[in-house]
C-alpha positions as CSV (number, residue, x, y, z in Angstrom):
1,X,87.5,46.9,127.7
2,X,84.4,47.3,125.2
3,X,83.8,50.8,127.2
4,X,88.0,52.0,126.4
5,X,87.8,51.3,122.6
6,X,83.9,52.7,122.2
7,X,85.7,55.7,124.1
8,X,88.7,55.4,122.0
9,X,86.7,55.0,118.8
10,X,85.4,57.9,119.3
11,X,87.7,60.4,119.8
12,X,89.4,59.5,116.6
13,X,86.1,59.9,114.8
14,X,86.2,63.5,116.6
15,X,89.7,63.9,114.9
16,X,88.1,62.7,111.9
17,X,85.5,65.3,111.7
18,X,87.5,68.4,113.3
19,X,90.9,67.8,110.7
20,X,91.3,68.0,106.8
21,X,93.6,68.7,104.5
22,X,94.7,72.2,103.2
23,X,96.2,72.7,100.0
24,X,98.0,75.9,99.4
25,X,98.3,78.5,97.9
26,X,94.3,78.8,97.9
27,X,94.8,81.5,95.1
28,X,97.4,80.0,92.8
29,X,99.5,82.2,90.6
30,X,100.5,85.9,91.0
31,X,97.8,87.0,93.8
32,X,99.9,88.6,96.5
33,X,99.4,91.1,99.3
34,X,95.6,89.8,100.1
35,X,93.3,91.3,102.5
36,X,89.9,89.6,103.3
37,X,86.8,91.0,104.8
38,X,83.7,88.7,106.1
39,X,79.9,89.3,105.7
40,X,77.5,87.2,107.2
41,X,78.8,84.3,105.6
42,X,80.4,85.5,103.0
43,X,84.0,86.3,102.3
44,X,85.4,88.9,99.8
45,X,88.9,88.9,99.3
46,X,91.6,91.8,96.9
47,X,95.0,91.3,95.7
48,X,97.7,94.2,94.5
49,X,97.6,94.2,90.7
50,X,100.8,96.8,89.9
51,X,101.1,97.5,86.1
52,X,98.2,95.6,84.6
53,X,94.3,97.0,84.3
54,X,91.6,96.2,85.4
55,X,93.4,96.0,89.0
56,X,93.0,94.4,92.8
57,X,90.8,91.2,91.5
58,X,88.1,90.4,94.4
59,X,87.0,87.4,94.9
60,X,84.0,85.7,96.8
61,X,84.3,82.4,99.0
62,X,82.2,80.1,101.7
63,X,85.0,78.8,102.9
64,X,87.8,80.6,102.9
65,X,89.7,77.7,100.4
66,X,87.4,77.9,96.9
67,X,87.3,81.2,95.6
68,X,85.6,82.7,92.4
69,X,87.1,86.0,90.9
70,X,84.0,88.0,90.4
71,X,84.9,91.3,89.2
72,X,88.3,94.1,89.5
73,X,87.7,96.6,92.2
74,X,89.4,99.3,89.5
75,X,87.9,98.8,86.0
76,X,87.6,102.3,85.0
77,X,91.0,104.5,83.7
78,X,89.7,107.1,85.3
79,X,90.1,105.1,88.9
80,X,93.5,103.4,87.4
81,X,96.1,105.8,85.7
82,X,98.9,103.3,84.6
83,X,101.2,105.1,82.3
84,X,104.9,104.1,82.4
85,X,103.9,101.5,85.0
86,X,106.3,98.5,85.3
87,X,105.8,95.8,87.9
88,X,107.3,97.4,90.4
89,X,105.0,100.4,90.5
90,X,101.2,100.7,90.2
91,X,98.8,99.1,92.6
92,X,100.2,98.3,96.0
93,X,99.0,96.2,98.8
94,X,94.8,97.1,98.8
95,X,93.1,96.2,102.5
96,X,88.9,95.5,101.9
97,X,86.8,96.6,104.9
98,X,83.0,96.3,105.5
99,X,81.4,98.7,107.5
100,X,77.1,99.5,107.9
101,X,76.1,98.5,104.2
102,X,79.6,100.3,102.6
103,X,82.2,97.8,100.8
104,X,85.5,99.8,101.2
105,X,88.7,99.2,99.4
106,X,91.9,101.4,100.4
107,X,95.3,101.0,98.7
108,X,98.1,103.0,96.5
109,X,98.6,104.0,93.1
110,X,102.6,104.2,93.5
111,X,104.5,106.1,90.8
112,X,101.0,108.4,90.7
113,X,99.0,110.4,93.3
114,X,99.5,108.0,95.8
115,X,97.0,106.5,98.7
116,X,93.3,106.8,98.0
117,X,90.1,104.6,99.0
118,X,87.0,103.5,96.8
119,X,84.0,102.3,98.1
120,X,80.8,99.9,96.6
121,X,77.6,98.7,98.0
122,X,77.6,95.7,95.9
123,X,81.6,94.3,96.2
124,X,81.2,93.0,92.6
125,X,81.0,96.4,91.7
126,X,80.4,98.9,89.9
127,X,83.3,100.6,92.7
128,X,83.4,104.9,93.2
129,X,85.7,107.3,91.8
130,X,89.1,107.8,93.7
131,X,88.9,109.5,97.0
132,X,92.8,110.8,96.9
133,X,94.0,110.6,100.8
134,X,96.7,113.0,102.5
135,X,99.1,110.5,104.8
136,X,101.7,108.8,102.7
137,X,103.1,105.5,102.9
138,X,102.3,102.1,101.1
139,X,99.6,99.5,102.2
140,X,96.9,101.9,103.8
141,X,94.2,100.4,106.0
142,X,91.3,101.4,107.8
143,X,89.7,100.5,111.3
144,X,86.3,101.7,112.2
145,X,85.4,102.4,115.9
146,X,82.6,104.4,118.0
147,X,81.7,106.9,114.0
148,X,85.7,107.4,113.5
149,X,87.6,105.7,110.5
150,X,90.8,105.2,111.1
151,X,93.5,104.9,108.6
152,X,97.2,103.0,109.1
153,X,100.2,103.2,106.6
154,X,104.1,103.4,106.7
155,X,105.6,107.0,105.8
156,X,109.3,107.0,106.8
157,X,109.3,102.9,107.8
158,X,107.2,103.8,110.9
159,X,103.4,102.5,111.2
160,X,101.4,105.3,111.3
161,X,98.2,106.7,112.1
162,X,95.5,109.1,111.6
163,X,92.0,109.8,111.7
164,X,90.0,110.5,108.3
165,X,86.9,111.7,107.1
166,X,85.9,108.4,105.0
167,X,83.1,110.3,102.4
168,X,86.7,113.5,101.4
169,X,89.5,111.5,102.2
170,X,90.3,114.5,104.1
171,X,92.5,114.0,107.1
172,X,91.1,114.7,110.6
173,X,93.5,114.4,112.9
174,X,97.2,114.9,112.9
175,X,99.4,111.2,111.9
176,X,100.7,110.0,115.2
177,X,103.8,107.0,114.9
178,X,102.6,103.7,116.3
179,X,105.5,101.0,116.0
180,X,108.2,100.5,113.6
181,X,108.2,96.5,114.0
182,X,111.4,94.3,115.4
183,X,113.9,95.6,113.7
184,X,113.2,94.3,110.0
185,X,113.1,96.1,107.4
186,X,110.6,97.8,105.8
187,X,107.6,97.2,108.7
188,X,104.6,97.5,106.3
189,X,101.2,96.0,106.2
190,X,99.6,97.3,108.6
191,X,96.3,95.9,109.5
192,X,94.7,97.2,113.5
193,X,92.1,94.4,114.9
194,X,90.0,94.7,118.0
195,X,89.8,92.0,120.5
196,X,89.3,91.3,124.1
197,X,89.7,95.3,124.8
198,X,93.2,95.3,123.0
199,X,94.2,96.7,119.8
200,X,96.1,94.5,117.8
201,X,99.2,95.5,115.2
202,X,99.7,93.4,112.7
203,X,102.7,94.0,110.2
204,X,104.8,92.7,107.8
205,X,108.6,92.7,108.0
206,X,112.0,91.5,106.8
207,X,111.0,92.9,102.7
208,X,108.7,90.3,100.2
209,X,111.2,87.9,99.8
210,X,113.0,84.9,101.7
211,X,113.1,86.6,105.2
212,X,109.4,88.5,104.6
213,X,107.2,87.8,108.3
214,X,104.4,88.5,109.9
215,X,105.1,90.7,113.7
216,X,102.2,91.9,116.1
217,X,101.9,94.4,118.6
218,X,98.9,95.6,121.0
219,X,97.7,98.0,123.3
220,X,94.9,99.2,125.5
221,X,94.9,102.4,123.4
222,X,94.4,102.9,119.7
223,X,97.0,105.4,119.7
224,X,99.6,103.4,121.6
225,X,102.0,102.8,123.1
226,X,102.2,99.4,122.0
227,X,103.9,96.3,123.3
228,X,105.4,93.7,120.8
229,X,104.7,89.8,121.1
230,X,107.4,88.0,123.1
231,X,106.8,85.1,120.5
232,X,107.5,87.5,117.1
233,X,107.4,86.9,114.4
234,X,104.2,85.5,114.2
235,X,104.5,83.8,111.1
236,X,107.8,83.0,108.7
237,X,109.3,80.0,106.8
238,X,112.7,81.5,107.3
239,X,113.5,79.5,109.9
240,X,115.1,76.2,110.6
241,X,111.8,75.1,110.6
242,X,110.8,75.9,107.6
243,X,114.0,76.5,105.7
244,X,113.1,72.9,103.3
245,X,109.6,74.0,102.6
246,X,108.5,74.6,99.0
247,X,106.7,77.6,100.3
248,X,109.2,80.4,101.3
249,X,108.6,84.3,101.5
250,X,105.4,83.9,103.7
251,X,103.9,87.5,105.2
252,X,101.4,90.3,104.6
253,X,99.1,88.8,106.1
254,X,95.1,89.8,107.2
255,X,93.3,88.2,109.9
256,X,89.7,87.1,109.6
257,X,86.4,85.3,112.0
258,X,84.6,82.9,110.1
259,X,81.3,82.7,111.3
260,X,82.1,79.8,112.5
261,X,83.7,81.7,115.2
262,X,87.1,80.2,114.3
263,X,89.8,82.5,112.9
264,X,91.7,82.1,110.2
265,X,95.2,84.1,108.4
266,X,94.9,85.0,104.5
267,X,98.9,85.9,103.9
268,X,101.2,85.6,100.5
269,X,103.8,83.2,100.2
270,X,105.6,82.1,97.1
271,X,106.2,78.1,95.5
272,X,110.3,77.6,94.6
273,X,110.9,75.7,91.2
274,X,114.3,74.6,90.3
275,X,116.4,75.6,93.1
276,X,115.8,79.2,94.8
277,X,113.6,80.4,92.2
278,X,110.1,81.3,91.5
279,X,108.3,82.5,88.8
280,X,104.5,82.3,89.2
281,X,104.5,85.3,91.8
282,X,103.5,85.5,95.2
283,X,100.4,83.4,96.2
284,X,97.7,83.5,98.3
285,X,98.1,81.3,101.0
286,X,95.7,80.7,104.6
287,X,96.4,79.4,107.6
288,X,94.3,78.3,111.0
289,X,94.8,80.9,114.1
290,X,94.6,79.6,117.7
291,X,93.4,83.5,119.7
292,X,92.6,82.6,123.0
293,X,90.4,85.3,125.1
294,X,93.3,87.9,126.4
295,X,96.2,86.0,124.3
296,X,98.1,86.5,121.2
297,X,97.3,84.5,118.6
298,X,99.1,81.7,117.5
299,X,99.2,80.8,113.1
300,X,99.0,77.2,112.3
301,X,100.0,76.1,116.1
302,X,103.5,77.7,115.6
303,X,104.2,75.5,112.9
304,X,106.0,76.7,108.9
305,X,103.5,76.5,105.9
306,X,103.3,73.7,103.9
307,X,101.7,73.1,100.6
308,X,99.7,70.3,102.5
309,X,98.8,71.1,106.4
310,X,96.4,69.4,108.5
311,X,94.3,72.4,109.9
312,X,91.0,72.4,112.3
313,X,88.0,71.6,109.6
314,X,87.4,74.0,107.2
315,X,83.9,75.6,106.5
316,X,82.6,72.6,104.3
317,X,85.6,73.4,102.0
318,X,86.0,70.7,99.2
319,X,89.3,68.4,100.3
320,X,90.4,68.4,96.3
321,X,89.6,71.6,94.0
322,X,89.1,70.5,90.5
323,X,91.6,70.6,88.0
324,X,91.4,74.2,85.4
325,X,90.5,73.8,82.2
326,X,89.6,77.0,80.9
327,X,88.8,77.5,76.9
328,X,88.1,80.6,75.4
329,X,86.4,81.6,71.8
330,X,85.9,85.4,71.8
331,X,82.2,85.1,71.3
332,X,81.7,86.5,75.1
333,X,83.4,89.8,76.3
334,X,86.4,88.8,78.5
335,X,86.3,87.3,81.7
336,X,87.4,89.4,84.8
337,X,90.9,87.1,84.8
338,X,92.3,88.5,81.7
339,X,94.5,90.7,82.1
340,X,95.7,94.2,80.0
341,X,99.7,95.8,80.3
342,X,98.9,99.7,81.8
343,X,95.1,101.1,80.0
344,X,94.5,99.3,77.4
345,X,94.1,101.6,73.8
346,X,90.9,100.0,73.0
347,X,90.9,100.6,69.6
348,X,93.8,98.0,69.3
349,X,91.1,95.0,70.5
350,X,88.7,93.8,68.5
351,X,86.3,91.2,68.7
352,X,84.1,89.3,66.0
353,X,82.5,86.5,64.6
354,X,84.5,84.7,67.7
355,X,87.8,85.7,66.8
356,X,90.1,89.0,68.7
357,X,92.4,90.8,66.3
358,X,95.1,92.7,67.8
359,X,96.9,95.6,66.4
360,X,100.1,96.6,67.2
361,X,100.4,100.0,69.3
362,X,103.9,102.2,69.2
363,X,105.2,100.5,71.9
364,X,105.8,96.7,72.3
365,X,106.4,94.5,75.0
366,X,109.5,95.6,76.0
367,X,109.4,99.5,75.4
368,X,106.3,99.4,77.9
369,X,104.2,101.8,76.2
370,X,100.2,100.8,76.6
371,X,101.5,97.6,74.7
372,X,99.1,95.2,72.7
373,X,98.7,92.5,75.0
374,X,95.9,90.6,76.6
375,X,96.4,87.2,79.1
376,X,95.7,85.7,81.9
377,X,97.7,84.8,84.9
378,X,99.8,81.3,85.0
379,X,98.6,79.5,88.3
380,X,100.2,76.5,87.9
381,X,103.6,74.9,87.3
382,X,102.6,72.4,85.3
383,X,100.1,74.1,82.4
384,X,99.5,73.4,78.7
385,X,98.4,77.3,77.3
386,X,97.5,77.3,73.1
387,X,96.3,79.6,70.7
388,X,95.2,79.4,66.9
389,X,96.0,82.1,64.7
390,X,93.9,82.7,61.4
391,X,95.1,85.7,59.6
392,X,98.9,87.8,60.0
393,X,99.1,90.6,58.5
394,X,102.4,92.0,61.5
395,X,104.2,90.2,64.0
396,X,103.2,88.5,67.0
397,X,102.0,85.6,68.7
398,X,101.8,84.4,72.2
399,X,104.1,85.7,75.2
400,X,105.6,84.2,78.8
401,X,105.6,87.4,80.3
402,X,107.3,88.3,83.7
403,X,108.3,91.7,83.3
404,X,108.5,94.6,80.0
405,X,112.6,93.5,80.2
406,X,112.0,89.5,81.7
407,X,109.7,87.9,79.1
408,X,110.3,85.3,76.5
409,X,108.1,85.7,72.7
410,X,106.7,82.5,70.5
411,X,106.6,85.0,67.7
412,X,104.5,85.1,64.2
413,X,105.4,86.9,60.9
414,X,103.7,87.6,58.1
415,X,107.0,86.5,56.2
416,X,106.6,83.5,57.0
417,X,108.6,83.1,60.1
418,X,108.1,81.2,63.2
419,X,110.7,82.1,66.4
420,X,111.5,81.9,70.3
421,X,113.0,84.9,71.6
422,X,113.8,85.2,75.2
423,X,114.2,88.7,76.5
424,X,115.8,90.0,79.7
425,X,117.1,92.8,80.9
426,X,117.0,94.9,77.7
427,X,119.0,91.7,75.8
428,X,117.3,89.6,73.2
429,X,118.7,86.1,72.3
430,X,117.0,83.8,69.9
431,X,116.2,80.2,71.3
432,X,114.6,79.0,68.0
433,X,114.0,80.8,64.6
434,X,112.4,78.6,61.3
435,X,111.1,79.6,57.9
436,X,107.4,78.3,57.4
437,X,104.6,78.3,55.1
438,X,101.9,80.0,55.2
439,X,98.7,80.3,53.4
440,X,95.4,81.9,53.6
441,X,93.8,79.0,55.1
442,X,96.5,77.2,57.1
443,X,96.2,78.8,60.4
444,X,99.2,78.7,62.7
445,X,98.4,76.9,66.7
446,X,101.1,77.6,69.0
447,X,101.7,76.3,72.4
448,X,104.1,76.9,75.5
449,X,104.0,74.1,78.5
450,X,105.6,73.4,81.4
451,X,106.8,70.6,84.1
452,X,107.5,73.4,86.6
453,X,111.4,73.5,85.2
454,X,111.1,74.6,81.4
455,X,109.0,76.2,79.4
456,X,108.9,73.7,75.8
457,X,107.4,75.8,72.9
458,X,105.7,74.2,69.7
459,X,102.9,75.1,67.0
460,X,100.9,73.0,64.4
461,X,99.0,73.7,61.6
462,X,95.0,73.5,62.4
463,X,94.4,70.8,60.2
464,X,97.8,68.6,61.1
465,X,98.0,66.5,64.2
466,X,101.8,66.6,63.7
467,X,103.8,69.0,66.1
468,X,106.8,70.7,65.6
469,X,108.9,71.2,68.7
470,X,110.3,74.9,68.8
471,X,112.6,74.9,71.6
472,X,112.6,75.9,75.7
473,X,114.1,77.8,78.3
474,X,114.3,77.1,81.9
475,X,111.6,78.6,84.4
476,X,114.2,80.2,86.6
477,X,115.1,83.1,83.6
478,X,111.8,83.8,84.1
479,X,111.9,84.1,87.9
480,X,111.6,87.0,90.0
481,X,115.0,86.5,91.0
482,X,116.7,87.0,87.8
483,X,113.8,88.8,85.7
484,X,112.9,91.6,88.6
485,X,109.5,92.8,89.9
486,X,106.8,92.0,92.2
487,X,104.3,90.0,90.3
488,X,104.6,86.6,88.2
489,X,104.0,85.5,84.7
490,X,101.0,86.1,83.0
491,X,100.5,83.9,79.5
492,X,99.3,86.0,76.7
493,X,98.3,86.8,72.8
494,X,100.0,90.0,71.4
495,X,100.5,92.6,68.5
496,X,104.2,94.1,68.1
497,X,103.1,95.4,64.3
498,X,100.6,95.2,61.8
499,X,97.9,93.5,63.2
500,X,96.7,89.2,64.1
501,X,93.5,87.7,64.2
502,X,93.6,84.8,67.7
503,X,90.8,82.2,66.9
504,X,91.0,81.2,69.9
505,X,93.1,80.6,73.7
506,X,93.2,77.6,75.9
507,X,94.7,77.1,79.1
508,X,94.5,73.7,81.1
509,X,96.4,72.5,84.6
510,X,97.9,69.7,84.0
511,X,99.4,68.1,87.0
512,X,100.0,64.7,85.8
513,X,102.9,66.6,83.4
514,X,103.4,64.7,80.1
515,X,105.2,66.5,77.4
516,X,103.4,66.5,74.3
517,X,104.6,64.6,71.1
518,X,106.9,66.7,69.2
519,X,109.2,66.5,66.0
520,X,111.5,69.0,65.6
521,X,111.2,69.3,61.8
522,X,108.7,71.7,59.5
């Protein structure tokens, strides 16, 4: 008997030791389409960036759950023309590769010149100029083999590839189809892996939305033909399965070894907030692989995605992240996470003695036109975001922004006029609108936070502890679903005229959601 519980004693402690927790998304807020490349023991991962500059963060992990943004693959305007970009165009899908000593990063400009690759020795940077590539298609990626690089996109909704010459971008070898998926629509994606003698296709299918999934392919031969997985899709909440999960849309996905020898799935998903609806974009999510020697692989043992999974032990990965608090003075140059609409004219940003003044440029927010606007991404539902303003001399303030025609405006005036105006789809309604006083020295803090339902506005004076509640709007108006476009909202300071002086911005997580005390009188 003492032998069957040491015995049984022990294999729970193995359970103990080979299980934790997963929490996801491991890259909250609008970080979609990732792609993930391993050295040694490190792990660099890129995200799309469409309209906004710099673009396709990368970020560094040890474990594959905490990462830290350390640069923007793009930073230059000369490697990221945005003009007249919206969220639906710009930078697509990117794919990071390493190959002897050479970082490379290969995605499209869409709504420009198209597919192109950059490469780094260093992946924090600085990256090369553009290297402009001939095959068309969305979400290129490359596949190194025997001193050939090999390049995969979608032209015409087929998978397609071709041989290039990585140092011209010029193509080497005529495109040759592959595989156009199962039958969903728009097969896209592509990443090609090598293992046990087979080349594996992995795709993305079904569009980015509630029936987006994850389909494989292989063959003996690079060039085909290949055979589809009896088990496809690999990977999808739109199932019966999954159909009650708060993570929906999962796909576009990118396989990775640890050096553990495990293997692992980075793929976006989004988080649904009041019904069918999501606003903080599409997330990066990860998932355990079983890929036996010869056999498909199988994503988190068949099972949907879940903000909370119990997955094979992660490397050392912390069980809780800690919770954001993030404030910023202006003394330091910005942070890689802050974000610009299209290039930035720089002349419009200026920083000194710790403050940023803003002015205005001839477009604003809505017309789209290198707008005055800096912020940084929302990453979580629940969030307290604040900034002080010192001196107006325009209009402006601090933005939920979703979209140029989705985005809702806790506007400033140097008349002396506080307001909320939401704005979507070209039509602007006022939520809130008050006379106020102001003075030279009473500088204006206003605030937007959120349970994950509504968005509740207020400001302050600086040197008042009383708040004055200035109205809210629900999330969903802000959601993909009614606002348009592929990314999610960012939380910002702008200039629509004249010119503002920010003192300062603070953002915070704040998951144990308490609104903050409010009147609703001056």
């Amino acid at each position: 008997m003492k032998q069957i519980l040491t015995l049984l004693f022990a294999f729970i402690s193995l359970l103990t030791v080979q299980a934790q927790q997963l929490r996801n998304p491991v890259i909250p807020g609008f970080h979609p389409d990732p792609s993930v490349c391993r050295v040694g023991s490190d792990y660099y991962l890129v995200n799309s960036s469409f309209q906004y500059f710099p673009g396709v963060p990368i970020f560094h992990s040890k474990d594959l759950v905490s990462w830290k943004q350390i640069g923007n693959v793009l930073d230059r305007e000369s490697q990221l023309p945005l003009s007249g970009a919206t969220s639906w165009l710009g930078i697509y899908a990117p794919t990071i590769r390493y190959h002897e000593g050479t970082y490379y990063m290969i995605t499209t400009n869409v709504g420009k010149q198209g597919n192109f690759l950059v490469t780094a020795s260093n992946p924090a940077g600085p990256w090369s100029e553009p290297l402009w590539l001939e095959q068309g298609g969305i979400d290129p990626s490359l596949f190194f083999e025997d001193g050939k690089t090999y390049m995969v996109s979608n032209p015409d909704n087929t998978i397609t590839l071709c041989e290039i010459d990585p140092t011209t971008g010029k193509r080497l070898t005529d495109s040759k189809p592959l595989w156009q998926g199962t039958g969903g629509r728009w097969p896209e994606g592509p990443h090609i892996y090598k293992k046990d003698g087979w080349y594996y296709l992995l795709i993305s299918e079904g569009g980015t939305e509630l029936a987006h999934r994850l389909t494989i392919a292989r063959s003996r031969n690079i060039y085909g033909p290949y055979e589809a997985n009896p088990a496809n899709p690999l990977l999808t909440n739109c199932s019966m399965a999954g159909q009650t999960m708060q993570i929906q849309g999962t796909g576009h996905g990118d396989f990775v070894q640890a050096h553990d020898g495990s293997w692992w799935l980075v793929f976006l998903a989004y988080r649904n907030y009041g019904g069918s609806y999501h606003h903080l974009g599409r997330e990066t999510c990860l998932a355990p692989v079983e890929w036996g020697e010869g056999a498909w692989p199988v994503v988190n043992g068949g099972q949907p995605i879940d903000t909370l999974m119990t997955v094979p032990s992660l490397l050392n990965a912390a069980a809780v992240a800690p919770v954001v608090e993030e404030k910023t003075d202006f003394r330091q140059p910005l942070g890689p996470g802050w974000l610009y609409i299209q290039n930035p004219v720089k002349a419009n940003y200026r920083q000194h003695d710790g403050r940023l003044t803003l002015t205005a440029s001839d477009g604003t927010l809505t017309d789209n036109e290198q707008p005055t606007f800096v912020g940084r991404r929302q990453q979580h539902a629940r969030f307290i975001a604040e900034t002080e303003i010192s001196a107006v001399a325009g209009t402006g303030g601090l933005t939920v922004y979703q979209i140029n025609d989705g985005h809702a405006d806790f506007c400033l005036s140097e008349q002396g006029e506080i307001a909320v105006t939401l704005r979507l789809k070209s039509v602007a309604a006022d939520i809130y609108r008050m006379p106020i006083r102001l003075t030279s020295d009473r500088r204006v803090v206003m605030r937007v936070e959120s349970d994950g339902e509504k968005y509740y506005f207020s400001y302050r004076f600086a040197n008042d502890s009383r708040s004055h509640a200035a109205g809210s709007i629900e999330c969903s108006l802000l959601s993909t679903e009614v606002a348009g476009g592929f990314t999610g909202v960012v939380l910002g300071m702008y200039a629509d005229s004249g010119r503002l002086t920010f003192d300062r911005f603070e953002y915070k997580e704040n998951p144990l959601y308490r609104l903050s005390s409010q009147t609703s009188a001056q």
